[in-house]
DSSP file (Angstrom, degrees, kcal/mol; ACC not computed):
  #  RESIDUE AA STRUCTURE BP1 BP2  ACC     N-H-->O    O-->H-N    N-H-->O    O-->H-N    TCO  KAPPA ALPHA  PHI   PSI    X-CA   Y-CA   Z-CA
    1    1 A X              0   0    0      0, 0.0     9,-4.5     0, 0.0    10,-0.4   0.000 360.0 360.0 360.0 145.3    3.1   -4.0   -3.5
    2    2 A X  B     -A    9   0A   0      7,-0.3     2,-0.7     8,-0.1    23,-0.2  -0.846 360.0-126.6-131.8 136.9    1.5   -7.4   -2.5
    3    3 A X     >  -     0   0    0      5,-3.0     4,-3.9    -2,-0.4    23,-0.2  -0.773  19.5-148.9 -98.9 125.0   -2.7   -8.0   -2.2
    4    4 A X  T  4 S+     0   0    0     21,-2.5    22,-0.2    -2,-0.7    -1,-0.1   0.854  87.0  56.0 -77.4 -10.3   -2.9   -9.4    1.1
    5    5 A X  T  4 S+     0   0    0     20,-0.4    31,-0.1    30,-0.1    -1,-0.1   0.989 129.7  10.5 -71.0 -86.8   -6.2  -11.6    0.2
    6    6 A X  T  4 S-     0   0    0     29,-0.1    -2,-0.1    31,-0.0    -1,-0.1   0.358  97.3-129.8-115.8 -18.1   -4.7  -13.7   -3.0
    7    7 A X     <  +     0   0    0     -4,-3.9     2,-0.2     1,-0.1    -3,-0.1   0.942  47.9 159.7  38.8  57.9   -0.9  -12.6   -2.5
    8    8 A X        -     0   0    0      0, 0.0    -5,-3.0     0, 0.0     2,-0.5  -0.504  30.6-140.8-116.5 152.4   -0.6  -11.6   -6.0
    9    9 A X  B     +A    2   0A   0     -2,-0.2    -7,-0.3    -7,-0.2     0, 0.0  -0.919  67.3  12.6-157.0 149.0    2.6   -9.0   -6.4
   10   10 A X  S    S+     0   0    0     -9,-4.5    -1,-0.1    -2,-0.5    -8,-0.1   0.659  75.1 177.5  68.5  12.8    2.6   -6.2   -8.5
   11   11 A X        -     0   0    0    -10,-0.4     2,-0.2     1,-0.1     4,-0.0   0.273  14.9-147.7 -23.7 163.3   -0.5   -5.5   -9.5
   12   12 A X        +     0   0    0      2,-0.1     2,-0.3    39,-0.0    16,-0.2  -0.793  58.1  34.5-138.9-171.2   -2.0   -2.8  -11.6
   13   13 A X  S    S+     0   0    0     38,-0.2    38,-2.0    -2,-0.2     2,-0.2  -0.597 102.5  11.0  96.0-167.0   -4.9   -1.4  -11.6
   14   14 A X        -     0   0    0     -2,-0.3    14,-1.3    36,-0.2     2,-0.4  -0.505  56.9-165.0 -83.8 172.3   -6.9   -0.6   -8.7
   15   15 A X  E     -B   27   0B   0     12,-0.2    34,-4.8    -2,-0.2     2,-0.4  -0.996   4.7-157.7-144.7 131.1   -5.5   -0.9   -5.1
   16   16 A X  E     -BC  26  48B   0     10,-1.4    10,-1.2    -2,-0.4     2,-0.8  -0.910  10.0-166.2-105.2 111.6   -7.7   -0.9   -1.8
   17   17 A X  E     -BC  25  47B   0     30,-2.5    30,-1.7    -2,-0.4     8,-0.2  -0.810  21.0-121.1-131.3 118.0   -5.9    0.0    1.3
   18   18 A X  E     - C   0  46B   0      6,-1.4     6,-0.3    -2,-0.8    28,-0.2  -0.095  13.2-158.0 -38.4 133.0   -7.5   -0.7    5.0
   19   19 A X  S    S+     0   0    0     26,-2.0    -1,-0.2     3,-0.1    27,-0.2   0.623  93.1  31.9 -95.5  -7.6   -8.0    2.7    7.2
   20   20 A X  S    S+     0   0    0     25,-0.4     2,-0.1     4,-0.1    -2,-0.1   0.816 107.9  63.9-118.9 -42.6   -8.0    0.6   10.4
   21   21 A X  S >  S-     0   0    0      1,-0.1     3,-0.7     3,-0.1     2,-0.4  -0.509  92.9-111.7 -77.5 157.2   -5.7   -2.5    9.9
   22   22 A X  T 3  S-     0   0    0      1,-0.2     3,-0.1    -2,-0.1    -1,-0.1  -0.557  88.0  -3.4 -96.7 161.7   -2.1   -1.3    9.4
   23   23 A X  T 3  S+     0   0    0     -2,-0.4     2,-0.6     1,-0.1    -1,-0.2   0.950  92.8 151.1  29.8  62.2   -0.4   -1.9    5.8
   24   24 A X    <   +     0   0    0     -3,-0.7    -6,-1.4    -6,-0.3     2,-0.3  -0.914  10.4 152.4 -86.1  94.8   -3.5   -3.7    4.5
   25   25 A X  E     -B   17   0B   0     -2,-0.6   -21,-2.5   -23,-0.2   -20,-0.4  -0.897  21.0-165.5-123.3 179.8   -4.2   -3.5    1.1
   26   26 A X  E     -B   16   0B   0    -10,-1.2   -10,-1.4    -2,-0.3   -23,-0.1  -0.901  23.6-117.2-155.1 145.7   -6.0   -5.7   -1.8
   27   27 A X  E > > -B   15   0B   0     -2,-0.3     3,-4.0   -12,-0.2     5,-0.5  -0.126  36.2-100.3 -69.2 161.1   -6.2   -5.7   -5.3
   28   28 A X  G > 5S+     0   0    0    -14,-1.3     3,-1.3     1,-0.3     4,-0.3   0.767 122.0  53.9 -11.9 -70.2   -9.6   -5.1   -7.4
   29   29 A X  G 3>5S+     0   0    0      1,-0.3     4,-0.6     2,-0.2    -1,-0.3   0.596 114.7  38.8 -65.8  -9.0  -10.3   -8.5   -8.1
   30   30 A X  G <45S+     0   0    0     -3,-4.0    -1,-0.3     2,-0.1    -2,-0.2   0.074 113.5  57.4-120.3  27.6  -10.1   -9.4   -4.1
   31   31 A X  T <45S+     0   0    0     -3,-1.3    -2,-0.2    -4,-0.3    -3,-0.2   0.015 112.0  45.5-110.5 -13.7  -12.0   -5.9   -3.1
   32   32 A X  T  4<S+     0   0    0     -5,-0.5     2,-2.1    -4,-0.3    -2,-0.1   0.699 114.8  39.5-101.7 -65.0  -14.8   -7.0   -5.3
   33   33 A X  S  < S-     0   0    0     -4,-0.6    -1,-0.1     1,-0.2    -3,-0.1   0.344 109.7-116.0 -75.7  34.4  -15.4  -10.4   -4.5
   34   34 A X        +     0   0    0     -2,-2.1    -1,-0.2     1,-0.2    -4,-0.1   0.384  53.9 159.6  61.6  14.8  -14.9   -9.9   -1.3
   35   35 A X        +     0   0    0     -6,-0.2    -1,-0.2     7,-0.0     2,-0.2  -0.351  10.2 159.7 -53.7 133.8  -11.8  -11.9   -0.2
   36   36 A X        -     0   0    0    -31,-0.1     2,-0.2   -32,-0.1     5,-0.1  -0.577  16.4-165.8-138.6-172.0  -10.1  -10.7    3.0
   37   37 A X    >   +     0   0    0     -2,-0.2     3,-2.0     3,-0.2   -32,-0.1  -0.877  51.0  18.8-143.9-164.7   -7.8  -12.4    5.2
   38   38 A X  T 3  S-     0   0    0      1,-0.2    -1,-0.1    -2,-0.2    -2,-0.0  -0.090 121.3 -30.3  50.2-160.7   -6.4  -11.9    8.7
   39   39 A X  T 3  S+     0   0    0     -3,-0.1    -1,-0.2     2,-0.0   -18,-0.0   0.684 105.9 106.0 -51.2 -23.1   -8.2   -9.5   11.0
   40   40 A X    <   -     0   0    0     -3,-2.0     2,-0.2     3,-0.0    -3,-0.2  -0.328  50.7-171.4 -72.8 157.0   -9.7   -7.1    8.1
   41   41 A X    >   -     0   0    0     -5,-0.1     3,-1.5     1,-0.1    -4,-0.0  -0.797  42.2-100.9-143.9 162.5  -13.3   -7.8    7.8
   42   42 A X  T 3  S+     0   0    0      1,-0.4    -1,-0.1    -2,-0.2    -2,-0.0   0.738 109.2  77.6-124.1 -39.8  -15.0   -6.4    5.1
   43   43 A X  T 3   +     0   0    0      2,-0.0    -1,-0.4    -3,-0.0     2,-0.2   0.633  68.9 117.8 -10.9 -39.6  -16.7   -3.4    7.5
   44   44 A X  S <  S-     0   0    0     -3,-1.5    -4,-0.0     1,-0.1     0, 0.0  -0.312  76.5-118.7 -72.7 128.2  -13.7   -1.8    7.4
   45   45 A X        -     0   0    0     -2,-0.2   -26,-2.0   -27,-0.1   -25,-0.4  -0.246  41.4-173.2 -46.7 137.3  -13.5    1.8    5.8
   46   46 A X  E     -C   18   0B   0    -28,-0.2     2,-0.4   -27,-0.2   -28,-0.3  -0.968  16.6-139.7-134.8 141.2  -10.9    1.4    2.7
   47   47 A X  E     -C   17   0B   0    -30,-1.7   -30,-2.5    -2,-0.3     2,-0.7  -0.911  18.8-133.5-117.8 138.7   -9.4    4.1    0.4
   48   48 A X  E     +C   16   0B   0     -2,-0.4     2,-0.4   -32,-0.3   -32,-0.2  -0.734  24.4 175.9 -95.4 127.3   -9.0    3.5   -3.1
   49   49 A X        -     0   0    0    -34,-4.8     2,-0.2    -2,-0.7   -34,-0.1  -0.953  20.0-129.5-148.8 144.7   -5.8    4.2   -5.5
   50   50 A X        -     0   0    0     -2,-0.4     2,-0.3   -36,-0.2   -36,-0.2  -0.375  29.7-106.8 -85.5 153.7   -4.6    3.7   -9.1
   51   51 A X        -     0   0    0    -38,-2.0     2,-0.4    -2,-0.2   -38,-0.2  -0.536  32.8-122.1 -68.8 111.0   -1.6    2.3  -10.3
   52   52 A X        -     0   0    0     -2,-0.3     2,-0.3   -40,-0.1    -1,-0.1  -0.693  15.8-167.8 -74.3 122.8    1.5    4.6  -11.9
   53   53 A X        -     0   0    0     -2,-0.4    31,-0.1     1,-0.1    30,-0.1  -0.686  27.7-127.1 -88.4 140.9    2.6    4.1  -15.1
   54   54 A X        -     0   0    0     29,-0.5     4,-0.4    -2,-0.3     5,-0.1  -0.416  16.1-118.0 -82.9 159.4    5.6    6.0  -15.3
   55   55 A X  S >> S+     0   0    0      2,-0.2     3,-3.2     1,-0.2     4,-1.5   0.971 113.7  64.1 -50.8 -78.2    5.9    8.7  -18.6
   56   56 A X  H 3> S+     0   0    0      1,-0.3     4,-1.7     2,-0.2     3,-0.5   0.670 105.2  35.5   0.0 -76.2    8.8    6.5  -19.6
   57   57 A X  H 3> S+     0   0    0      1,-0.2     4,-0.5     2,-0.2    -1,-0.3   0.487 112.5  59.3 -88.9  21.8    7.0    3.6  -20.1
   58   58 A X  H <> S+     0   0    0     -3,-3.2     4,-0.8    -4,-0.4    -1,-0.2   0.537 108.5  52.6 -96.0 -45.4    3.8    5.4  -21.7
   59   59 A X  H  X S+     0   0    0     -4,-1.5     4,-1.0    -3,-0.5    -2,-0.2   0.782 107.0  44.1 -82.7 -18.8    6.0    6.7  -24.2
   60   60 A X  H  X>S+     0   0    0     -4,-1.7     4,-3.5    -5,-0.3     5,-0.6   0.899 107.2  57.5 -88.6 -22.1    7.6    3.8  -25.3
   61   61 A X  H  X5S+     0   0    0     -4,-0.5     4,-1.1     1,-0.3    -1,-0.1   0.986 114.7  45.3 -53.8 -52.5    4.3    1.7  -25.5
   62   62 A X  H  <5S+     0   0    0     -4,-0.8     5,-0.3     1,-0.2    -1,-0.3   0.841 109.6  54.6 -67.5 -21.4    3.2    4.7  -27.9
   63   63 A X  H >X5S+     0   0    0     -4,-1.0     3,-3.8     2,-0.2     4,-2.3   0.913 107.9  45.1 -45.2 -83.6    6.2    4.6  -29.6
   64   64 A X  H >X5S+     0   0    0     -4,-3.5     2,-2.2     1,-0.3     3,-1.1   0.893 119.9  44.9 -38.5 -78.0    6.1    0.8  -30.5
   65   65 A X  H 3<<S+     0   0    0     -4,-1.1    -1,-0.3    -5,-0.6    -2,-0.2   0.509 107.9  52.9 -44.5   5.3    2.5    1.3  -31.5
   66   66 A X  H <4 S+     0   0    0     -3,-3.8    -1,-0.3    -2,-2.2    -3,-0.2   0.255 117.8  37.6-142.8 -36.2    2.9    4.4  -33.5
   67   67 A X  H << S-     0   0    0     -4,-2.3    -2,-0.2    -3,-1.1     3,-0.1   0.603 107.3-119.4-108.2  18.9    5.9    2.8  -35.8
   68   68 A X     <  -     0   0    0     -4,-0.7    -3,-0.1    -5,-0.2    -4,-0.1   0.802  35.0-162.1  28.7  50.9    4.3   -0.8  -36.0
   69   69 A X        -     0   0    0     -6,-0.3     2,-0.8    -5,-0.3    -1,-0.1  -0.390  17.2-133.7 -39.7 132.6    7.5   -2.3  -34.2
   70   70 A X        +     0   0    0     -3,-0.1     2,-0.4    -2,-0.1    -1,-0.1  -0.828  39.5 172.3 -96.2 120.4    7.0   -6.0  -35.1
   71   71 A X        -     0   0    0     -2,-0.8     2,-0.2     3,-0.0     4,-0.1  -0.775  40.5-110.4-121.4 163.5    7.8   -7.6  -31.5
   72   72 A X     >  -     0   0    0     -2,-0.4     4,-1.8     1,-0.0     5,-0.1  -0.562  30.2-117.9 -85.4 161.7    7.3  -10.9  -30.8
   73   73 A X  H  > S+     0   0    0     -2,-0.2     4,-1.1     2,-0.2     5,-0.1   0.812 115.1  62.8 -88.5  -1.4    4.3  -11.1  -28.4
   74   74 A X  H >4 S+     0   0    0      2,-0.2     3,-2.1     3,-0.1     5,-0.1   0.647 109.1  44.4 -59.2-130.0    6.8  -12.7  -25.6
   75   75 A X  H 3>>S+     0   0    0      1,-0.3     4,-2.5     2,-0.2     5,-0.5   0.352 104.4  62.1   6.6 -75.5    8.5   -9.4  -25.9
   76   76 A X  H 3<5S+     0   0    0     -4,-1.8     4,-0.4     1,-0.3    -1,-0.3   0.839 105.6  47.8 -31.1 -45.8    5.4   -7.5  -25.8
   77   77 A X  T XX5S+     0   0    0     -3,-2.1     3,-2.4    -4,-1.1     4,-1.1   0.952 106.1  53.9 -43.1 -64.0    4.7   -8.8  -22.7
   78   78 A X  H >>5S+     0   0    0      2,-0.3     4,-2.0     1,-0.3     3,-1.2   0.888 111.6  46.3 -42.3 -45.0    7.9   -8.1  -21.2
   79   79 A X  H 3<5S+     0   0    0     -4,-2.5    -1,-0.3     1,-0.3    -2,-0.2   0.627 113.8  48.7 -86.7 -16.4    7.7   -4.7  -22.2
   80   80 A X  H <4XS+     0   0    0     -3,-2.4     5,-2.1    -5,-0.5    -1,-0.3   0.521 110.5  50.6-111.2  11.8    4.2   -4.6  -20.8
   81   81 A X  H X<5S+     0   0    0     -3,-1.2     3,-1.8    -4,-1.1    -2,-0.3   0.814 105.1  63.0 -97.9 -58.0    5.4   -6.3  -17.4
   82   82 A X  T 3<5S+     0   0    0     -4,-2.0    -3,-0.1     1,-0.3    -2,-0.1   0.521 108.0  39.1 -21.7 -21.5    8.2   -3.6  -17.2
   83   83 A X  T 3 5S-     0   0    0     -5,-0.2   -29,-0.5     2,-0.1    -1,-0.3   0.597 111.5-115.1-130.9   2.0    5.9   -0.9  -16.9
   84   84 A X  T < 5 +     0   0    0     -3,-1.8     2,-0.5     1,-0.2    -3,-0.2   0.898  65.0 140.9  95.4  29.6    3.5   -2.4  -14.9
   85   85 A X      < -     0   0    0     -5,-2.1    -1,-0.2   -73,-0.1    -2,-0.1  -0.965  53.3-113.2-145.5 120.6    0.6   -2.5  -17.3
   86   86 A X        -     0   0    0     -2,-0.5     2,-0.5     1,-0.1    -5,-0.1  -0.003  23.3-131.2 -68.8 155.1   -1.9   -5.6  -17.5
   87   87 A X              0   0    0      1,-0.1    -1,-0.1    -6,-0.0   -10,-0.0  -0.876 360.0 360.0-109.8 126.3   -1.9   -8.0  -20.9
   88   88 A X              0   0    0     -2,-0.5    -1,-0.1     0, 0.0    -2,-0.1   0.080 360.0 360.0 -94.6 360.0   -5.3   -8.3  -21.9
């Protein structure tokens, strides 16, 4: 999935998805500060949906953490780019 405002791909998070333009959506950060492009204008009704983390990767993230795997933080990433789940 792609935010049509910023083209950012793969997001997590929240997702805002136009009821009137077709296959519109934008991520969080471009549904709050108000970044559009194309036709959608900011009038338009929009439905909001969260991002799935699969079990899979939910369990291994608890895994690592729960047996203090020593990762590199590269790795950590990876592992937290695999599952879709933003590095803070």
């Amino acid at each position: 999935m792609t935010c049509d405002a910023c083209q950012r791909e793969g997001f997590s998070g929240f997702r805002y998805r136009c009821q009137k333009c077709h296959s519109y959506q934008l991520c969080q950060d471009c549904f709050w500060r108000g970044r559009i492009s194309g036709p959608h204008t900011n009038e338009h009704e929009v439905k909001e949906y969260t991002t799935y983390v699969s079990f899979w990767c939910d369990h291994i993230l608890l895994v690592m953490l729960s047996v203090n795997i020593c990762i590199s933080e590269i790795n950590f990433v990876h592992v937290l780019a695999l599952c879709h789940v933003p590095h803070i």
